[in-house]
C-alpha positions as CSV (number, residue, x, y, z in Angstrom):
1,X,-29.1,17.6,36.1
2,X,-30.8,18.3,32.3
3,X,-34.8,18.7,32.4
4,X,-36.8,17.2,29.4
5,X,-40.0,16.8,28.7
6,X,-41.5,13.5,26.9
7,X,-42.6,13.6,23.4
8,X,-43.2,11.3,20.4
9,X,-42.5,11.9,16.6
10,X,-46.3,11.3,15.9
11,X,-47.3,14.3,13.8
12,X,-50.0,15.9,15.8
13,X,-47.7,15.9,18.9
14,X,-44.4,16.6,17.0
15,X,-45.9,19.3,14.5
16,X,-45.6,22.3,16.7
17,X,-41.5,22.1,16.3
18,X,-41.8,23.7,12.9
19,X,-42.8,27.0,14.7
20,X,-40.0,28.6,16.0
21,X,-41.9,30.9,18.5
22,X,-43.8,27.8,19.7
23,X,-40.8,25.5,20.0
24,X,-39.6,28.3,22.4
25,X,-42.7,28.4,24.3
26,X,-42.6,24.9,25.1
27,X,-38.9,24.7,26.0
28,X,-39.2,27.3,28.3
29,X,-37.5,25.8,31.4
30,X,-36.0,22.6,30.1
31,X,-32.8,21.9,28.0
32,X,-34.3,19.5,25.7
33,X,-37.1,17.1,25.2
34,X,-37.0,13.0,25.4
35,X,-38.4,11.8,21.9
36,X,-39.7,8.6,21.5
37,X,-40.3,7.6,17.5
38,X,-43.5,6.4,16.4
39,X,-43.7,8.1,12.4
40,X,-40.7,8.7,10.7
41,X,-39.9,12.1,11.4
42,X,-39.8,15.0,8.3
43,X,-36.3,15.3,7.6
44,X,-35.2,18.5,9.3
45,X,-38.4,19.0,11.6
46,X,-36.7,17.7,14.8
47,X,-33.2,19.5,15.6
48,X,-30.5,16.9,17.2
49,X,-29.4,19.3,19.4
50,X,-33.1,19.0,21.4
51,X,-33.2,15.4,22.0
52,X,-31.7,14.4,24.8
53,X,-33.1,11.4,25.6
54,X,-34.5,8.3,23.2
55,X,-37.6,6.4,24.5
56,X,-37.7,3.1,22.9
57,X,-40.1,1.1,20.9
58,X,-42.8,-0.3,23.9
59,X,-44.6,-3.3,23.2
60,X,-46.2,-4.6,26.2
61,X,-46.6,-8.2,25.0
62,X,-43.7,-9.7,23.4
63,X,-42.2,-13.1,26.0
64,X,-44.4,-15.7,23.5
65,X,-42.7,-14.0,20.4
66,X,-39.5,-14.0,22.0
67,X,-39.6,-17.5,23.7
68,X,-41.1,-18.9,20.0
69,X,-44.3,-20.1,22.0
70,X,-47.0,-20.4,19.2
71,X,-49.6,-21.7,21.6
72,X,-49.2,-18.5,23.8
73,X,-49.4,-16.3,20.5
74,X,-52.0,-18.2,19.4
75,X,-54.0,-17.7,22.9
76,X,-53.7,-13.8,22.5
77,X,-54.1,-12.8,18.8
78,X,-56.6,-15.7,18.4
79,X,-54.0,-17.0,15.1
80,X,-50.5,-16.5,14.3
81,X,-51.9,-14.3,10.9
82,X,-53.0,-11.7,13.0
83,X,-49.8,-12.0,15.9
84,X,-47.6,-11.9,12.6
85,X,-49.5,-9.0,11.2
86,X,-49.8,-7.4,15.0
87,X,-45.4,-7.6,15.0
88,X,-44.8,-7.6,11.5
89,X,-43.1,-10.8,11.6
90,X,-42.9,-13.9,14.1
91,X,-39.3,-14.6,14.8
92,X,-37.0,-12.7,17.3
93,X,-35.5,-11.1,15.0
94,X,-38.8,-9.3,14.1
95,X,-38.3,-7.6,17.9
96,X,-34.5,-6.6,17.4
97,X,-35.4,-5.2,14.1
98,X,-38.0,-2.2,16.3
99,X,-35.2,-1.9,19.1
100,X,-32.4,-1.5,15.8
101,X,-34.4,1.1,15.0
102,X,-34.3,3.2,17.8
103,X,-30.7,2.6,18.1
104,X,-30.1,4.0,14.8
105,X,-32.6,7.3,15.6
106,X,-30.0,7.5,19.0
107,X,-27.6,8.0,17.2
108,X,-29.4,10.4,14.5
109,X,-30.1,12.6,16.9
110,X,-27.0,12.5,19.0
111,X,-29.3,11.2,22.4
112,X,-27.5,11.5,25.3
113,X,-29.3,8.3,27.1
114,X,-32.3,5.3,25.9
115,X,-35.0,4.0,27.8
116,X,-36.2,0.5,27.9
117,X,-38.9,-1.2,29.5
118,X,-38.6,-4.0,31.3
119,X,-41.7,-5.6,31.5
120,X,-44.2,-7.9,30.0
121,X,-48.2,-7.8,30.0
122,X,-50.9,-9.1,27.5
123,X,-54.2,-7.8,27.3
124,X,-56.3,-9.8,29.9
125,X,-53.5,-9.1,32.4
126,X,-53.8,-5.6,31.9
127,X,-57.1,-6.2,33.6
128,X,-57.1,-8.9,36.1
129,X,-53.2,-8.2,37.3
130,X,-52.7,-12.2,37.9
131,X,-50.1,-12.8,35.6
132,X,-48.6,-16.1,33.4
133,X,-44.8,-14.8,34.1
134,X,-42.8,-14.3,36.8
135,X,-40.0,-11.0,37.0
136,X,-37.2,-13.3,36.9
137,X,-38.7,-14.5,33.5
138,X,-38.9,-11.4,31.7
139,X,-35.6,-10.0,33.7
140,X,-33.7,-13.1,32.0
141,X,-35.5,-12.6,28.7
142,X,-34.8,-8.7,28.6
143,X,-30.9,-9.2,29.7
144,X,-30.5,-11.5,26.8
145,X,-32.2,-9.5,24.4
146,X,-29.9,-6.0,25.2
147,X,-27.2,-8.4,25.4
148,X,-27.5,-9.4,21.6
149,X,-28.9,-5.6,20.4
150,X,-25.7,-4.5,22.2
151,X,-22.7,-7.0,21.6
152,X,-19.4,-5.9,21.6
153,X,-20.5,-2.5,22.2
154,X,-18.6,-0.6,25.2
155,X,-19.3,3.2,24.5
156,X,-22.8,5.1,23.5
157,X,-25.7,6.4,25.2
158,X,-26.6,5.6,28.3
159,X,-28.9,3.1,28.6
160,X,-31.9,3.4,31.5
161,X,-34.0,0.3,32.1
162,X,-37.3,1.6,33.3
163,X,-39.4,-0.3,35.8
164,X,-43.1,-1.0,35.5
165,X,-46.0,-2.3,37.5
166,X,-46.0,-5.6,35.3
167,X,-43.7,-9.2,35.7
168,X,-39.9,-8.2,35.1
169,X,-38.0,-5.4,37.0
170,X,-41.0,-3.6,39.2
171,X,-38.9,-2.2,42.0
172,X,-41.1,-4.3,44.7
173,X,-37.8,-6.9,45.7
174,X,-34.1,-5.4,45.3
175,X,-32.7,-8.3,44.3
176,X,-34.7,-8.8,41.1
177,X,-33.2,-4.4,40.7
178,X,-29.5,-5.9,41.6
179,X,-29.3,-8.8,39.3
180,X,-31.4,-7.3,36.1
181,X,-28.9,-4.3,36.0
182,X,-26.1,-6.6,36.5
183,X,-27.2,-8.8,33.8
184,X,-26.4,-6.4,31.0
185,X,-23.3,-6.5,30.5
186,X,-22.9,-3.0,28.3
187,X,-20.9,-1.0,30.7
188,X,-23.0,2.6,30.5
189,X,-26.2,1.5,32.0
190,X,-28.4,2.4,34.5
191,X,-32.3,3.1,36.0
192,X,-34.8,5.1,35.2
193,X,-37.2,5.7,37.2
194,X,-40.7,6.4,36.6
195,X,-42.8,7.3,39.5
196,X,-46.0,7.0,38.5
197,X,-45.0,3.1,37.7
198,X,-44.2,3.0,41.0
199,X,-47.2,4.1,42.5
200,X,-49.0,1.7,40.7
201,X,-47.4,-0.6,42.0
202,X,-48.8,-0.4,45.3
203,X,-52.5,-0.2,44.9
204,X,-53.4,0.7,48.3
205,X,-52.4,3.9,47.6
206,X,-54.9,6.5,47.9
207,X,-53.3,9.6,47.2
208,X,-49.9,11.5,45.9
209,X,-49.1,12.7,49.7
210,X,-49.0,9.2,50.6
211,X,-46.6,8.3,47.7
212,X,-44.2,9.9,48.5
213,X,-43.1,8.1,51.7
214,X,-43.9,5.0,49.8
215,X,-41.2,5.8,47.2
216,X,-38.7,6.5,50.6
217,X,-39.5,3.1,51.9
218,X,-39.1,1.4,48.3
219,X,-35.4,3.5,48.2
220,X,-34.9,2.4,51.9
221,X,-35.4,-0.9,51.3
222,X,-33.1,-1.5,48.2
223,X,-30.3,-0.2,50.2
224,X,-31.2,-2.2,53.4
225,X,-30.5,-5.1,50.5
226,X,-27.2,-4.0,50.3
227,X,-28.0,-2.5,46.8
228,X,-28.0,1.6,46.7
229,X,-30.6,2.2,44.3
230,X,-30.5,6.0,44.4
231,X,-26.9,5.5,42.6
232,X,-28.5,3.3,40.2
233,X,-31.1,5.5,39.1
234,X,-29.7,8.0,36.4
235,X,-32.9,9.3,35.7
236,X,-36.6,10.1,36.3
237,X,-39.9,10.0,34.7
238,X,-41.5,12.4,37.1
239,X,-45.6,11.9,37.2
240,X,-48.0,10.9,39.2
241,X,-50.5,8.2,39.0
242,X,-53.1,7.5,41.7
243,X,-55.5,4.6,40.1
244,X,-55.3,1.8,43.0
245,X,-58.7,2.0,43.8
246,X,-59.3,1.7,40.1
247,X,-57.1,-1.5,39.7
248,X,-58.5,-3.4,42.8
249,X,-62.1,-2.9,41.6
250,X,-61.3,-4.0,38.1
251,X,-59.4,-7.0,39.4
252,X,-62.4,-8.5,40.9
253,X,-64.6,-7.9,38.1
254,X,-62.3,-7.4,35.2
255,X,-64.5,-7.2,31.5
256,X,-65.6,-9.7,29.1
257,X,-63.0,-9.7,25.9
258,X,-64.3,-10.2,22.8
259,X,-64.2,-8.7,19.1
260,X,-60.9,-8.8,17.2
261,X,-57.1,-8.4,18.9
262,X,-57.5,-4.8,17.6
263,X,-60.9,-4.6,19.5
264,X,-59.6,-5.8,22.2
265,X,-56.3,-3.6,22.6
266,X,-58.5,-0.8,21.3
267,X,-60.3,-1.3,25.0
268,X,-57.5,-2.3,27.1
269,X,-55.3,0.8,26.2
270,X,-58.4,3.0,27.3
271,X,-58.1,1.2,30.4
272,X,-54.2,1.5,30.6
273,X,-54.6,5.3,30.2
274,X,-57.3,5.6,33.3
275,X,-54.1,3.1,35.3
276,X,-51.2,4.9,34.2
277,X,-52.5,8.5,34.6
278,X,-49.2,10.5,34.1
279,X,-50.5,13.4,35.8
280,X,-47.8,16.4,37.3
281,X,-46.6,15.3,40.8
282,X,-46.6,18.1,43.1
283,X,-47.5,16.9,46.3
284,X,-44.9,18.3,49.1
285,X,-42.1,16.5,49.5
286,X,-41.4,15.6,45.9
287,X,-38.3,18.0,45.8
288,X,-36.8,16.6,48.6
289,X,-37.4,12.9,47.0
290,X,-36.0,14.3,43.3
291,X,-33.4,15.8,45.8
292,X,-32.1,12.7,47.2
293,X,-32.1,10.9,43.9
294,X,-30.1,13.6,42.6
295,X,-30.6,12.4,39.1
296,X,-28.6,13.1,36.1
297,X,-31.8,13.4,33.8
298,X,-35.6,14.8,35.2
299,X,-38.0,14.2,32.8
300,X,-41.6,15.3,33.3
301,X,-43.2,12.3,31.6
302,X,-47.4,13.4,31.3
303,X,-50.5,12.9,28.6
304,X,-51.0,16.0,27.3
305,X,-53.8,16.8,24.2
306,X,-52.8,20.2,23.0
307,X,-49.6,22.5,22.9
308,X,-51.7,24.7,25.8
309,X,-52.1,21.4,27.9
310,X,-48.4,19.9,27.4
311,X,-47.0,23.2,28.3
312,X,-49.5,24.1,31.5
313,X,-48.8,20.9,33.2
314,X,-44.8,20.8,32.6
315,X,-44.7,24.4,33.8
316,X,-47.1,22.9,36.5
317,X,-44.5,20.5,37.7
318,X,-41.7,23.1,37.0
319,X,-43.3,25.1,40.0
320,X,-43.4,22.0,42.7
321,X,-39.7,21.9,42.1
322,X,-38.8,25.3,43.1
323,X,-36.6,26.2,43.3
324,X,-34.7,23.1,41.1
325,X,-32.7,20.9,42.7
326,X,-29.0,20.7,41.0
């Protein structure tokens, strides 16, 4: 199993790789890191032989750009101007073209796996959680969209689709797991998966001790479906994320959007980062569950502000893992 930790390309996150000593520091522990690219990186900041992993390009509203539904774009950006400026373009290819990208960083940087999302949410659903799509919907629009980025392709990084909370492959009914991994037909594929999505998928919960039996039962019951899902998943975004009681008291009285799209998603993703908390996950028992997964990748996923922070709460989640699983 390789450890990484997440980081992006941004240069305030990405900056501290030019120190040497610091770069040690941070590493200490873990074999790489798991880089997602946001800025072009300076040429000869980030050394290959660190990135592991590839996170790529998340854009948590795309179906109505992808389906070509200009009365769904229209509904959201207020105007196809601003969903074509939002994009930077308004036809399918103007999606490929992001994903492209991170294929060509992959192989850049020599990453041993990707990560994609499958999911879909616009802004108001972030809120309210009463969504216009259902997961087979996004499950068929994702499948055909890895199946064009990767035609005719039968070696490469491994790719990991990622669940979420949101319409598409959320991890709530195995059959929806089976059929999206199935529906990719590149051979080296698998799951990844993140934790703290799947807590917030089940809002009752109330704390990280009562996670973890959740994420048994949610293991359980894919194999009860005759699909082993432990086999699937190749890897792990370890965190934790406890915001249930948030999201059932914002559901009932979700906010009043107004202002500009960029208003708007300036609020929402204020909102997404109180949801998605991406805190370490060290209540007992999370060995054992990393354990029985038995993962080929472990990466401690968290939103960190500072050097000091990123490195206290991976060493943090370093020391509910002792001593590592293999």
């Amino acid at each position: 199993m390789k450890l990484t930790f997440n980081l992006t390309s941004s240069a305030e996150e990405c900056v501290f790789l030019a120190d040497a000593n610091e770069t040690r520091r941070q590493l200490e522990g873990y074999d790489g890191m798991e880089l997602q690219v946001i800025d072009e990186p300076p040429e000869g900041l980030i050394d290959p032989h660190l990135v592991i992993g590839l996170h790529m390009t998340c854009i948590p509203c795309w179906y109505a750009l992808w389906t070509g539904n200009e009365k769904a774009l229209i509904d959201e950006f207020g105007d196809l101007a601003t969903a074509e400026a939002y994009y930077g373009g308004l036809r399918r290819e103007t999606l490929l073209d992001k994903f492209r990208r991170d294929l060509f960083y992959a192989k850049k940087f020599g990453a041993e796996y990707l990560v994609f999302h499958i999911a879909e949410c616009n802004v108001l659903e972030t809120y309210t959680e009463n969504y216009s799509h259902t997961d087979e919907q996004i499950c068929e629009a994702c499948a055909e969209m890895l199946n064009i980025l990767f035609a005719g392709q039968t070696d490469g990084p491994l790719l990991l689709l990622e669940n979420l909370w949101h319409p598409g492959m959320n991890l709530r009914r195995p059959e929806i797991t089976r059929d999206m991994l199935a529906a990719v037909r590149y051979p080296k594929k698998g799951i990844m998966l993140d934790t703290g999505h799947l807590m917030n998928a089940n809002t009752a919960l109330r704390s990280q001790e009562e996670a973890i039996p959740y994420i048994h039962s949610v293991l359980d019951a894919h194999k009860a479906a005759g699909f082993d899902l432990c086999e699937a998943i190749r890897g792990i975004h370890l965190n934790a994320s406890i915001s249930g009681e948030l999201a059932e008291r914002v559901k009932k009285d979700p906010p009043v959007l107004g202002g500009s799209y960029a208003e708007r998603t300036s609020k929402m993703f204020f909102h997404v980062f109180d949801r998605d908390q991406h805190r370490p996950f060290t209540a007992p028992g999370v060995r054992e569950l990393v354990q029985r997964i038995a993962p080929d990748y472990l990466t401690t996923e968290f939103i960190t502000l500072s050097n000091d922070d990123r490195r206290a709460k991976n060493a943090e989640q370093l020391a509910a893992l002792e001593p590592l699983p293999l």
